[in-house]
C-alpha positions in Angstrom: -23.1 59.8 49.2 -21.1 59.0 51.9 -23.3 55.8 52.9 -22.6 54.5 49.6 -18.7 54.6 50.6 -19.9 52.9 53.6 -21.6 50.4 51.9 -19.0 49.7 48.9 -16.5 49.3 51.5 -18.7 47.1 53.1 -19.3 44.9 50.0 -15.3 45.2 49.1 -14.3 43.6 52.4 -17.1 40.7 52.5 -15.1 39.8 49.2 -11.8 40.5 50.4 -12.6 38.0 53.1 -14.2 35.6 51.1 -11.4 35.4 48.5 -9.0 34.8 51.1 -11.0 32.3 53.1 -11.7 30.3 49.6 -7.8 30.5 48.3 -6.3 29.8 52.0 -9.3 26.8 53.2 -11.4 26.3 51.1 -12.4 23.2 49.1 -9.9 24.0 46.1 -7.5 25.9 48.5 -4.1 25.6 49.5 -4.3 23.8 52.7 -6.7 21.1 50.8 -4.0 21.2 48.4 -1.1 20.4 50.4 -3.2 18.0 52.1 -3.8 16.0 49.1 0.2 16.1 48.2 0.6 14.6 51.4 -2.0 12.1 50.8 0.0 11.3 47.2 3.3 11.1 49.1 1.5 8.3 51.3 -0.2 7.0 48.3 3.5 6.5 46.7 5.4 5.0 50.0 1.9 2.4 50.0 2.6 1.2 46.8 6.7 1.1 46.8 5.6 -1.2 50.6 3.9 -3.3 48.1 6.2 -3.7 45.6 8.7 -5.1 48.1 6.1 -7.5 49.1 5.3 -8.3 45.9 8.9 -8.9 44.6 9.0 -11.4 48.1 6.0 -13.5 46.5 7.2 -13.8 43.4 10.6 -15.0 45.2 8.8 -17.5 46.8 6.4 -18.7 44.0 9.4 -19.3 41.6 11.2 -21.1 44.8 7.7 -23.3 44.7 7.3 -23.2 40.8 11.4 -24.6 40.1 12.9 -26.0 43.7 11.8 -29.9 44.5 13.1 -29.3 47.8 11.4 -26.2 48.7 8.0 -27.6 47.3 8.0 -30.8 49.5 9.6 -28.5 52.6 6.1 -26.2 51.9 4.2 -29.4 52.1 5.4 -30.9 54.7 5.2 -27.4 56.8 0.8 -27.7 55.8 0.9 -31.4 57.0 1.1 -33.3 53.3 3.3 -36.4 52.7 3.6 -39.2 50.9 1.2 -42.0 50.8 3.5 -44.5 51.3 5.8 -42.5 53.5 6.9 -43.0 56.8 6.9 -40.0 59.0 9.3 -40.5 62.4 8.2 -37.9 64.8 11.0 -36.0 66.8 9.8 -34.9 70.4 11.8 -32.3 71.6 11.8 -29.9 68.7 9.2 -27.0 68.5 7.2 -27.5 65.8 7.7 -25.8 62.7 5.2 -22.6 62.0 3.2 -22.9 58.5 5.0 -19.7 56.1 2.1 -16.8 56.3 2.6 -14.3 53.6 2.7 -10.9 54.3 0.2 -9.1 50.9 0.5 -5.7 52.3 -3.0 -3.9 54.0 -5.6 -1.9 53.2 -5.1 2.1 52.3 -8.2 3.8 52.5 -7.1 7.6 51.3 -8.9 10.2 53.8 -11.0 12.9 52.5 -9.4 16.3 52.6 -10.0 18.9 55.7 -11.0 22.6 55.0 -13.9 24.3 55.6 -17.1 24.0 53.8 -18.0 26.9 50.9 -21.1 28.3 53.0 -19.4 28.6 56.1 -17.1 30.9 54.5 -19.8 32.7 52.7 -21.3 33.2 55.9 -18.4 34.6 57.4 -17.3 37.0 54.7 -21.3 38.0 54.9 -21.1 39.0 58.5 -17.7 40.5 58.2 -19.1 42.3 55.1 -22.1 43.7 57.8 -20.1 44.2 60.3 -17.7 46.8 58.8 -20.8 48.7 57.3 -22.6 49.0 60.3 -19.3 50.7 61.9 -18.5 52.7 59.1 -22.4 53.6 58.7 -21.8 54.4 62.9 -19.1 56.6 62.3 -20.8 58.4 59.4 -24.0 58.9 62.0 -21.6 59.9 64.7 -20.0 62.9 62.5 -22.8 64.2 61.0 -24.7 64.7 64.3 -21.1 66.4 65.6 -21.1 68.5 62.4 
């Protein structure tokens, strides 16, 4: 009778273990949990990054779109010009850099860390063994000092 308390016991902490293992890191646990609110708080600050980029292009297409002057400064800047224009060249100046527009970069979202379902089955397994065998001990040991 007794090696079925030893063996319950056993089986009660292999479970024990496993439920805590899953619920603190496992795949669906809390630290895989927190780790994908952390990913969303990233997720948010990448799209308000792009939203100030994008409010900057649409500054500058409407400048383009509704402003003569900023359309033939733009052209001028990627080397367009009239046909019958004269251009006079001023040596001394440095030249003036094309406009690159800044469209944000990639965001690849990272899988969550935790540790994988059978590697915690294994441990709670082991565990599970591991206090049978030294309750099963202890149950040998005091019935040979009985």
């Amino acid at each position: 009778m007794r090696v079925f308390k030893c063996l319950l016991l056993g089986i009660w902490a292999a479970v024990a273990v496993y439920a805590l293992f899953s619920f603190l890191a496992g795949p669906k646990g809390l630290s895989a949990y927190n780790y994908l609110l952390g990913e969303k708080d990233r997720q948010w600050n990448n799209i308000k990054d792009l939203r100030i980029i994008n409010q900057e292009l649409e500054r500058t297409r409407d400048n383009l779109i509704y402003d003569q002057d900023t359309l033939l400064v733009h052209a001028r800047q990627m080397g367009y010009g009239y046909e019958d224009e004269r251009i006079i060249r001023i040596v001394g100046l440095s030249n003036i850099k094309p406009i690159h527009s800044e469209v944000g970069t990639k965001y690849y979202a990272q899988k969550p860390e935790f540790i994988p379902e059978h590697y915690i089955k294994i441990a709670a397994l082991v565990i599970g063994f591991i206090i049978f065998a030294f309750l099963f001990m202890l149950e040998i040991i005091d019935r040979r000092s009985r």
